[in-house]
LOTI-703797 format. One record per residue (C-alpha): x, y, z; residue in three letters. Coordinates in steps of 0.05 Angstrom, whole numbers, padded with zeros to 5 digits, always signed. Layout:
N
XYZALA;...
***
This chain:
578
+01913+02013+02572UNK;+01950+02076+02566UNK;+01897+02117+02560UNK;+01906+02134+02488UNK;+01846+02093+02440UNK;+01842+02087+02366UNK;+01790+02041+02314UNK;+01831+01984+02282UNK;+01794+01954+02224UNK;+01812+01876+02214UNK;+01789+01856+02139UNK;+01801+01790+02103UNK;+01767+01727+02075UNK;+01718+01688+02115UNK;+01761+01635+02156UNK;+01820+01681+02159UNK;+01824+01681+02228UNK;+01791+01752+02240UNK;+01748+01723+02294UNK;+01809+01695+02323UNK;+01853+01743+02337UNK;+01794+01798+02350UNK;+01770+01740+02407UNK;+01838+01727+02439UNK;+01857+01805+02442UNK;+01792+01820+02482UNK;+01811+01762+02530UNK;+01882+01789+02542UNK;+01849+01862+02549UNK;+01797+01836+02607UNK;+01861+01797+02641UNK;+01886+01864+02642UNK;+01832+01894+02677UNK;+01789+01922+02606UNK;+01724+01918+02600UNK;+01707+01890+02532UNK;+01631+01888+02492UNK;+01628+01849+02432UNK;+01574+01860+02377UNK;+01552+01821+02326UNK;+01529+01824+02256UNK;+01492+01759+02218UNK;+01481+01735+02146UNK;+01418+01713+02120UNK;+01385+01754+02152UNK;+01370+01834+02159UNK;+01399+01862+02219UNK;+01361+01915+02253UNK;+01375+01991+02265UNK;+01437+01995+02308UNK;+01438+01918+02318UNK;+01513+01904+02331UNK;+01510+01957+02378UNK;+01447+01939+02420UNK;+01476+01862+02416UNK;+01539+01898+02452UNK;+01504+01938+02503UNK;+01449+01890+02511UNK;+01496+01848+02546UNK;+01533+01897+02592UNK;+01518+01898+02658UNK;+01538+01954+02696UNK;+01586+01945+02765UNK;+01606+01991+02825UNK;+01615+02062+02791UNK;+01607+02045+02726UNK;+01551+02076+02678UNK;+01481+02048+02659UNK;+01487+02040+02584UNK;+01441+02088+02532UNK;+01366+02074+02551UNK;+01366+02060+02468UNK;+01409+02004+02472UNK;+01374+01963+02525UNK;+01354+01890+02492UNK;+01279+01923+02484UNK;+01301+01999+02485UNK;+01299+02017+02408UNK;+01240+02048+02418UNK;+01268+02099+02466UNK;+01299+02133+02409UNK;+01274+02197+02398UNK;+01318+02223+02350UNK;+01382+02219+02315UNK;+01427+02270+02356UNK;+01395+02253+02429UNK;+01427+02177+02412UNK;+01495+02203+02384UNK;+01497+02248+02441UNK;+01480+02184+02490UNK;+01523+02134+02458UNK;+01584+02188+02465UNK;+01572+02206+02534UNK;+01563+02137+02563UNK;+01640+02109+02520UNK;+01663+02166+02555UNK;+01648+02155+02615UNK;+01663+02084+02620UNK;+01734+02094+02588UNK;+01743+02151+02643UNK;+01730+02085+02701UNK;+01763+02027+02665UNK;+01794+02020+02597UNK;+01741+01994+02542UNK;+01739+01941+02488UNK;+01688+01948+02437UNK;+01684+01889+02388UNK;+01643+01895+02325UNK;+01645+01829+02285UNK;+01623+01821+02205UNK;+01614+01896+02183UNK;+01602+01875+02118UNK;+01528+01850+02142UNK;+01506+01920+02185UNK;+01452+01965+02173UNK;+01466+02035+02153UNK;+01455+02074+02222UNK;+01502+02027+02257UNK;+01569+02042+02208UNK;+01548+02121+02212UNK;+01553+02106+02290UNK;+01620+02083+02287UNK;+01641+02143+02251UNK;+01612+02181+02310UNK;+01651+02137+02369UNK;+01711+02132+02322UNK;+01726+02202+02321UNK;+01734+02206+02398UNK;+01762+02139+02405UNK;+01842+02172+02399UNK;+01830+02211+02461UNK;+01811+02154+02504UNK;+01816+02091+02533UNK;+01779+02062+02483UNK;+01793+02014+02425UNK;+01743+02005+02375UNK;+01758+01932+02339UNK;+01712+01919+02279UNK;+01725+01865+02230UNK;+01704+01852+02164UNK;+01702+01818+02098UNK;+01737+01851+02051UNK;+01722+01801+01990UNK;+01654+01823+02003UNK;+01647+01898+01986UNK;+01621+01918+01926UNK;+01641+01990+01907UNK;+01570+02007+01918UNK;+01575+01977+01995UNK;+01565+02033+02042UNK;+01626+02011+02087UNK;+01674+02005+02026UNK;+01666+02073+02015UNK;+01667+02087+02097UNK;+01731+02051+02109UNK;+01780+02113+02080UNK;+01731+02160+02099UNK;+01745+02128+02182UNK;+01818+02121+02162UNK;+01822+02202+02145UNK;+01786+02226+02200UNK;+01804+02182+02261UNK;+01864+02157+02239UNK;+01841+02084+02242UNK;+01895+02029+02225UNK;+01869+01976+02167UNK;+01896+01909+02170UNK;+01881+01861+02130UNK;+01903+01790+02147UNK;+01930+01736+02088UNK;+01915+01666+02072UNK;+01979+01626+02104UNK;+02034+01607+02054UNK;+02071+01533+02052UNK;+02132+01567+02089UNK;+02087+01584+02156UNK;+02042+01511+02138UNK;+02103+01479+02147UNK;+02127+01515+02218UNK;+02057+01501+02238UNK;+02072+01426+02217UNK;+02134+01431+02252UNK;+02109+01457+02319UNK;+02048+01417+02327UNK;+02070+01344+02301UNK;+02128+01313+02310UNK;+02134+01265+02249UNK;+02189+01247+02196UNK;+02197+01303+02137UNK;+02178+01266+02085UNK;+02111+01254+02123UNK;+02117+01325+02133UNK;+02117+01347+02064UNK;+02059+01304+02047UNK;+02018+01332+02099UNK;+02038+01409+02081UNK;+02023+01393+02004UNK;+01961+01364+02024UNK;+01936+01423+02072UNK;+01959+01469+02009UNK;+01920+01438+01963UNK;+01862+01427+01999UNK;+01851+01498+02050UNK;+01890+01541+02005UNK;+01925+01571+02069UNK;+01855+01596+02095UNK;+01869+01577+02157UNK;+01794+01558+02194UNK;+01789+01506+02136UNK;+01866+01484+02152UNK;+01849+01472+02229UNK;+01787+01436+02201UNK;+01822+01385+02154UNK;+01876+01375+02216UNK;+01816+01349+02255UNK;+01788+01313+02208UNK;+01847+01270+02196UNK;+01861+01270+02265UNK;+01793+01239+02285UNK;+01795+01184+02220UNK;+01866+01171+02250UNK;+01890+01181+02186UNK;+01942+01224+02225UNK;+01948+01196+02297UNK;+02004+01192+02348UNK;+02050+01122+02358UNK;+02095+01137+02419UNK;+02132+01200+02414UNK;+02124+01222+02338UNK;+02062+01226+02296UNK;+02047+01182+02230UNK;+02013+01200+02169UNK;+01973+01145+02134UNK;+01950+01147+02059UNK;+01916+01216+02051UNK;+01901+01180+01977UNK;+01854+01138+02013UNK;+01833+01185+02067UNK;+01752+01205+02074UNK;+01777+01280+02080UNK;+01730+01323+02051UNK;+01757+01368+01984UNK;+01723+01430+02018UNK;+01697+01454+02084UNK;+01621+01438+02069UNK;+01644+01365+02067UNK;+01687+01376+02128UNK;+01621+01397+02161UNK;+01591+01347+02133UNK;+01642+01293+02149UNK;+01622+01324+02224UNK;+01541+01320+02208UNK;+01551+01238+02207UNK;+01571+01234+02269UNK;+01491+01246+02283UNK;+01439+01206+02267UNK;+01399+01227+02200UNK;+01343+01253+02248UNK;+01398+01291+02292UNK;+01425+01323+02217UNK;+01351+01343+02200UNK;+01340+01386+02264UNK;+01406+01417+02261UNK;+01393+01447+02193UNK;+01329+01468+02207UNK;+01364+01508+02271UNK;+01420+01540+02215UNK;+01354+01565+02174UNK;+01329+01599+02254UNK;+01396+01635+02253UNK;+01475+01638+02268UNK;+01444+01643+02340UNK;+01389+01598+02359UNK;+01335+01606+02416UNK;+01321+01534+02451UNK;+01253+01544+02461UNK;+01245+01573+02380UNK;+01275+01516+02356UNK;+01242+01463+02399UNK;+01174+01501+02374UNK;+01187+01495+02304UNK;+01207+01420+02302UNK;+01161+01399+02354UNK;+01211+01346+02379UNK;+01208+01335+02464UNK;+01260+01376+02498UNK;+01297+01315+02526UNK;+01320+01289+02454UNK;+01338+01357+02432UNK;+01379+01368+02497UNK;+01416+01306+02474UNK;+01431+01319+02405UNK;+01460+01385+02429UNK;+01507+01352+02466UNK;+01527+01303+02411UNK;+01539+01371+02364UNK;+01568+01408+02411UNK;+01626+01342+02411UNK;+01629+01348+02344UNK;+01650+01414+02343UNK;+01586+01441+02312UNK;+01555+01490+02359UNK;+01574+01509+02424UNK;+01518+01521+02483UNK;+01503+01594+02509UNK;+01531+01622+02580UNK;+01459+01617+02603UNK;+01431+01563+02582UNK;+01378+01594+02537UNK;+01406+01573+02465UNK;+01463+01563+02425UNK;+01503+01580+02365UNK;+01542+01555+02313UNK;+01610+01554+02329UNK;+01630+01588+02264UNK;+01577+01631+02206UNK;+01609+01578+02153UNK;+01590+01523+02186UNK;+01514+01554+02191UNK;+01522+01572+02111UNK;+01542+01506+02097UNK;+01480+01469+02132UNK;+01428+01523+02110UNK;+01458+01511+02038UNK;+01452+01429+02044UNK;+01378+01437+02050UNK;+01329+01425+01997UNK;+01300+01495+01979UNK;+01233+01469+01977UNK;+01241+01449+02056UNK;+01284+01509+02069UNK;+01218+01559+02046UNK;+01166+01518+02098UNK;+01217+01519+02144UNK;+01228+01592+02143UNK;+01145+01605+02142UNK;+01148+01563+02206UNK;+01188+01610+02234UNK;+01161+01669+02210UNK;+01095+01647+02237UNK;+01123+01619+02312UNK;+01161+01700+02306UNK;+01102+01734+02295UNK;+01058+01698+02352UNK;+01105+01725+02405UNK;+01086+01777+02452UNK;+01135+01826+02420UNK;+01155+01804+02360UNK;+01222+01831+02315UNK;+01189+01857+02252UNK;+01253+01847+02214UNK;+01259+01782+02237UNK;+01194+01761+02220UNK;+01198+01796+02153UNK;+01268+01763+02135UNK;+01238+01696+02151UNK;+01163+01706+02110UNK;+01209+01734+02045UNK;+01258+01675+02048UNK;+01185+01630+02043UNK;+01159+01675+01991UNK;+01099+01693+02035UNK;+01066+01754+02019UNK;+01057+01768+02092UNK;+01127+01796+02094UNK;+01103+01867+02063UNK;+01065+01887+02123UNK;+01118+01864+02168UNK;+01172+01898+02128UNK;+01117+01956+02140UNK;+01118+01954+02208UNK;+01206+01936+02211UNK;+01204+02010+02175UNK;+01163+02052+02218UNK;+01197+02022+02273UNK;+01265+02039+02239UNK;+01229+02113+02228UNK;+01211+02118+02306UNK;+01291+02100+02325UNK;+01315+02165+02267UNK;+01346+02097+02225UNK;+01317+02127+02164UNK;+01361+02098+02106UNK;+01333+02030+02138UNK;+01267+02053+02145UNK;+01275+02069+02058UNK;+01302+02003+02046UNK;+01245+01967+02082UNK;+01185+02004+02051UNK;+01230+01990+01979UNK;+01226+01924+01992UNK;+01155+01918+02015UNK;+01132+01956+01946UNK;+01181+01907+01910UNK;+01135+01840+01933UNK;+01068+01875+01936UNK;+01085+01895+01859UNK;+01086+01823+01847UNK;+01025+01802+01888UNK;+00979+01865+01878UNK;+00967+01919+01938UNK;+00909+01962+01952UNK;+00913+02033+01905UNK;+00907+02074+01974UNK;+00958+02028+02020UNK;+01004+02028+01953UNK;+00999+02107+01952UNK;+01024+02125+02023UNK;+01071+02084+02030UNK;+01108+02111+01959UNK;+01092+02186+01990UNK;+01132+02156+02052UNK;+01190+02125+02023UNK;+01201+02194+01968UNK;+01194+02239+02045UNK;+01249+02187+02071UNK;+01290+02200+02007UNK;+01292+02273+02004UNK;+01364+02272+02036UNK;+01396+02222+01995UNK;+01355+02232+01924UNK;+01305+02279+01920UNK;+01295+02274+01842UNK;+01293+02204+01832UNK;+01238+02204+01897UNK;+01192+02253+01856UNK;+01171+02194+01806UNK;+01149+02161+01874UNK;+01102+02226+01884UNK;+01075+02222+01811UNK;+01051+02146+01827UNK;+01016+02171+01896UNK;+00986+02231+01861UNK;+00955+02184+01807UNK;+00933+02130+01857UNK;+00900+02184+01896UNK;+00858+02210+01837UNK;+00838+02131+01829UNK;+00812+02128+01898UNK;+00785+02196+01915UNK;+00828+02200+01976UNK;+00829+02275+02000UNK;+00874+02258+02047UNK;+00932+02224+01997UNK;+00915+02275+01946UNK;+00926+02336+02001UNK;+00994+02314+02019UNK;+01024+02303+01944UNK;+01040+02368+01935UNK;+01066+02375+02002UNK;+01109+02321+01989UNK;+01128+02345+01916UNK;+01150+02416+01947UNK;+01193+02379+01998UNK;+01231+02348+01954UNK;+01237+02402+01900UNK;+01268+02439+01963UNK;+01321+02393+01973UNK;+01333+02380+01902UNK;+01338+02452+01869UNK;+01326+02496+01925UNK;+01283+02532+01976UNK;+01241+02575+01935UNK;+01234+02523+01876UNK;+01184+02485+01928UNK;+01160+02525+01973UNK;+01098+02545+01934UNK;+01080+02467+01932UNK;+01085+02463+01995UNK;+01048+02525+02013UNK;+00998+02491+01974UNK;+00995+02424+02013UNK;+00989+02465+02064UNK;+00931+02499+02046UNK;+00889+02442+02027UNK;+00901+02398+02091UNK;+00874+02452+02128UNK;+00811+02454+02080UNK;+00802+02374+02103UNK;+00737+02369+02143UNK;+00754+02342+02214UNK;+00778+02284+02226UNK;+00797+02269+02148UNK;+00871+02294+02166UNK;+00923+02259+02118UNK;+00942+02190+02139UNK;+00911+02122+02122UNK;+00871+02069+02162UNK;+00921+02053+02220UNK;+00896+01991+02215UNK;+00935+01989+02139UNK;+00987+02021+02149UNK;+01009+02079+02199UNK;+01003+02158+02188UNK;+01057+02176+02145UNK;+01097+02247+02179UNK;+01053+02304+02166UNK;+01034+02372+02192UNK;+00973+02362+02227UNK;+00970+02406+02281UNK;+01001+02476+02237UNK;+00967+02544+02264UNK;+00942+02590+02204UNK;+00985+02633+02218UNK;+01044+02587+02199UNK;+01005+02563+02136UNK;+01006+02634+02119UNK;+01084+02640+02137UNK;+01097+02584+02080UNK;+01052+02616+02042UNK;+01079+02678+02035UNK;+01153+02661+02035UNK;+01160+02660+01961UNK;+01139+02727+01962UNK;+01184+02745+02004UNK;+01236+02719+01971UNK;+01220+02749+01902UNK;+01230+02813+01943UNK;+01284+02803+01978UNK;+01325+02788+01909UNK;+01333+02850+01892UNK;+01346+02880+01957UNK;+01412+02841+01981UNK;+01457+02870+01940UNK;+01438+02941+01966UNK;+01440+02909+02040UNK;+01505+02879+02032UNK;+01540+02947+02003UNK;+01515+02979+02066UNK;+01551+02933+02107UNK;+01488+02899+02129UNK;+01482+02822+02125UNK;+01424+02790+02088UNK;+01361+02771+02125UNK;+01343+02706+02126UNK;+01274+02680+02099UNK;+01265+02633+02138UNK;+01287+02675+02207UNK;+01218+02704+02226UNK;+01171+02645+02185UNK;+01120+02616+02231UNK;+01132+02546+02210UNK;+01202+02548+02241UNK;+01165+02547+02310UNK;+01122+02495+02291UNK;+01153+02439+02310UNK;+01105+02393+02260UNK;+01132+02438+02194UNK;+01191+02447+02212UNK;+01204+02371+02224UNK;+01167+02362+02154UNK;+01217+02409+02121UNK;+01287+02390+02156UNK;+01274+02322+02190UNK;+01260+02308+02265UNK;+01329+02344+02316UNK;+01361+02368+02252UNK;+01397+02433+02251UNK;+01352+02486+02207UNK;+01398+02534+02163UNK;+01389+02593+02113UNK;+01363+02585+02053UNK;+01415+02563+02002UNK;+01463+02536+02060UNK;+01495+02469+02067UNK;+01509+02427+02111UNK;+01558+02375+02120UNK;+01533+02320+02172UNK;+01571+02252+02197UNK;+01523+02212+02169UNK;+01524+02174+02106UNK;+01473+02227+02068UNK;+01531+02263+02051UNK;+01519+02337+02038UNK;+01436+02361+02032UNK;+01412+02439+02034UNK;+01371+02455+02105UNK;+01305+02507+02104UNK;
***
């Protein structure tokens, strides 16, 4: 409130009470006069490009003098991304601005479940956040991260740079069971003891399943007031559950076996659950599902959106825990159900719909993970955009894929990959260039060395792969018209390419190993005479050509000598620019 911000990072356990305190802090900030987003990550499922963030900005509705929020981050607005600066330059201006009119709150809940592109945004906002009135508030689990886990190797990398404050909350010991004993129930001490022992035992000290077991014995009046104290009966003889899932469960009787039915197959929809999906999928009338909300809601189970149109489990454990009590043989037809009700709607979330058709083991989720990618592609989320054509090659290599559709989409998932691993994308290349001898595709077979050069670029160097590329070049201008590479849209889209390249910037690429076999042994001679080397790439046509030179460096990136790196914020880490 002070207007000095900073990115506090609140790790533990699930049930620690991260949720908690991040919930009750951004109430106390908007008492104060904040302004605070929250943002959401889910499990079982694959959240989108930037999805915590939209689910934050989504939401905000802009008063008096306050800001309209980044056109990309309206509920439908990931299309308006053009590319990956123009957001980070959006997102930065518009925190700015808003912490400039009224101090800012931004909640990020369950890092441990985000996409790539929205932890590299973070980084972005982080760095700023010290200067103003801004606190970022993310939350995590730590027990969670793998050393592989893009965020456990983030979290130093945000503590170094931004000077971000980790905390990481503990399970509760017996000492602070018993003053929580003490303060809430009046009762004898040996009754005390029991009930600490038996909280100990049972939770552990994780406090969500503590406050669960409380309530449980609490409504079996197993623990229940008598005039001014509290008594404890036998806990022996008690129907407590031994673990949370039968606390939940315990909670699931209170409904009728029909109730129980419907509110699993709503935990396999999501953590947050659309009335009119869920009404669609079990087919029930909307006056009995109206009333078993309300008898779940009671029983602590869910609790009812602000507007009306859905509702949510009250906790992701207590989703996990229904999801996991249902037969997996159900759970599959339930999630093609959904898949299938997804994919009718008017706009439909291809990674939705693709989570749902792989978790039935329908081979209907490779073109939707397809179609998640390219729309990952179009919003610059290209680490997502890899991971979903991955995927979508993993189940067609079980299920068999056309030799054409198969070889585009590995030429587009090795051009995603030339940042992160160039090499290891050049066996993708190979596989295209043999599936494009199988199906006499001049198209597919034009763009393989195109491809090959790119990556050879990135991996070993500028003039290693230019002369593939030159190559590529060459022979998609040869293509008769209207054979220009790309497949059937109808398939799968056109992959990025250089349709559109003038001869004279073919001959540019053409020529610049020749130029640089030159050059080498002039530089020396330029640089004793004071003079600074030229760069190849300074006067070569493609660098004007916006097609190329997105080919070669990847749409709004910064182009650089030859031989020169450049660090970025984002997680590729360090990659040589044309």
């Amino acid at each position: 409130m002070d207007g000095r911000g900073q990115l506090a990072l609140l790790g533990g356990e699930a049930g620690v009470g991260k949720t908690t305190i991040a919930e009750t802090l951004c109430r106390e900030a908007a008492d104060l006069g904040a302004l605070a987003l929250v943002g959401r990550c889910y499990d079982l499922t694959d959240t989108p490009p930037y999805g915590p963030w939209m689910d934050a900005f989504g939401d905000y509705q802009p008063e008096a003098d306050l800001p309209s929020p980044p056109a990309a981050f309206a509920r439908t607005g990931a299309e308006a991304i053009t590319t990956r600066s123009a957001l980070l330059d959006g997102v930065r201006h518009f925190m700015a601005t808003l912490a400039e009119h009224r101090p800012l709150v931004m909640l990020l809940e369950d890092l441990h479940w985000a996409d790539p592109e929205s932890l590299d945004l973070l980084r972005v906002v982080a760095r700023e956040s010290a200067s103003q009135a801004l606190l970022v508030l993310a939350t995590f689990r730590g027990d969670e991260l793998a050393s592989n886990h893009q965020l456990y190797r983030l979290l130093p990398v945000l503590e170094r740079e931004s000077g971000a404050r980790r905390i990481e909350l503990r399970r509760l010991h017996q000492e602070a069971l018993r003053e929580l004993v003490a303060t809430t129930y009046h009762m004898t001490e040996a009754n005390s003891a029991r009930l600490v022992g038996y909280l100990y035992a049972q939770a552990g000290g994780n406090p969500f399943f503590t406050q669960q077991l409380l309530r449980a014995l609490e409504e079996d009046e197993v623990l229940r007031p008598l005039g001014n104290r509290w008594v404890l009966g036998d806990l022996a003889g008690a129907s407590v559950p031994l673990a949370l899932r039968q606390v939940i469960e315990a909670r699931l009787l209170r409904l009728d076996e029909e109730g129980q039915q419907l509110l699993r197959t709503a935990a396999v929809i999501g953590q947050d659950v659309s009335f009119p999906l869920w009404a669609s999928v079990v087919g029930s009338e909307e006056e009995a599902l109206l009333a078993l909300l309300e008898e779940a809601t009671v029983a602590r189970l869910i609790e009812p959106e602000a507007d009306g149109a859905g509702f949510r489990f009250v906790h992701a454990l207590v989703r996990e825990a229904l999801y996991e009590g249902i037969n997996p043989l159900r759970r599959r037809l339930v999630h093609r159900s959904v898949g299938e009700m997804l994919a009718a709607f008017l706009s439909p979330d291809p990674d939705a719909v693709a989570y749902h058709f792989r978790q039935a083991g329908d081979a209907q989720a490779a073109g939707w993970l397809v179609e998640a990618g390219e729309r990952a592609e179009r919003t610059s989320a290209l680490l997502t955009a890899a991971e979903r054509y991955e995927a979508a090659l993993t189940i067609q290599a079980e299920r068999g894929m056309d030799a054409a559709e198969h070889g585009w989409l590995r030429l587009r998932l090795a051009t995603l990959q030339r940042f992160r691993k160039p090499r290891e994308a050049l066996a993708h290349v190979e596989v295209a260039e043999r599936l494009a001898r199988e199906v006499n595709d001049p198209g597919l077979t034009a763009r393989v060395p195109l491809v090959r050069g790119l990556l050879r670029v990135y991996a070993d160097g500028i003039g290693d792969g230019l002369g593939d590329v030159a190559a590529g070049v060459e022979m998609i201008e040869k293509l008769p018209h209207g054979k220009a590479p790309g497949p059937d849209p109808s398939n799968l889209s056109t992959p990025p390419s250089i349709q559109g390249c003038s001869s004279r910037c073919s001959r540019g690429l053409a020529d610049l190993p020749r130029q640089r076999n030159e050059e080498k042994g002039t530089w020396r001679t330029r640089l004793a005479a004071g003079r600074p080397r030229r760069s190849l790439a300074r006067g070569g046509a493609w660098r004007s050509c916006t097609p190329c030179r997105d080919v070669l460096t990847g749409p709004g990136e910064r182009t650089n000598p030859p031989g020169r790196r450049t660090r970025t914020s984002t997680s590729t880490g360090f990659w040589p620019s044309c």
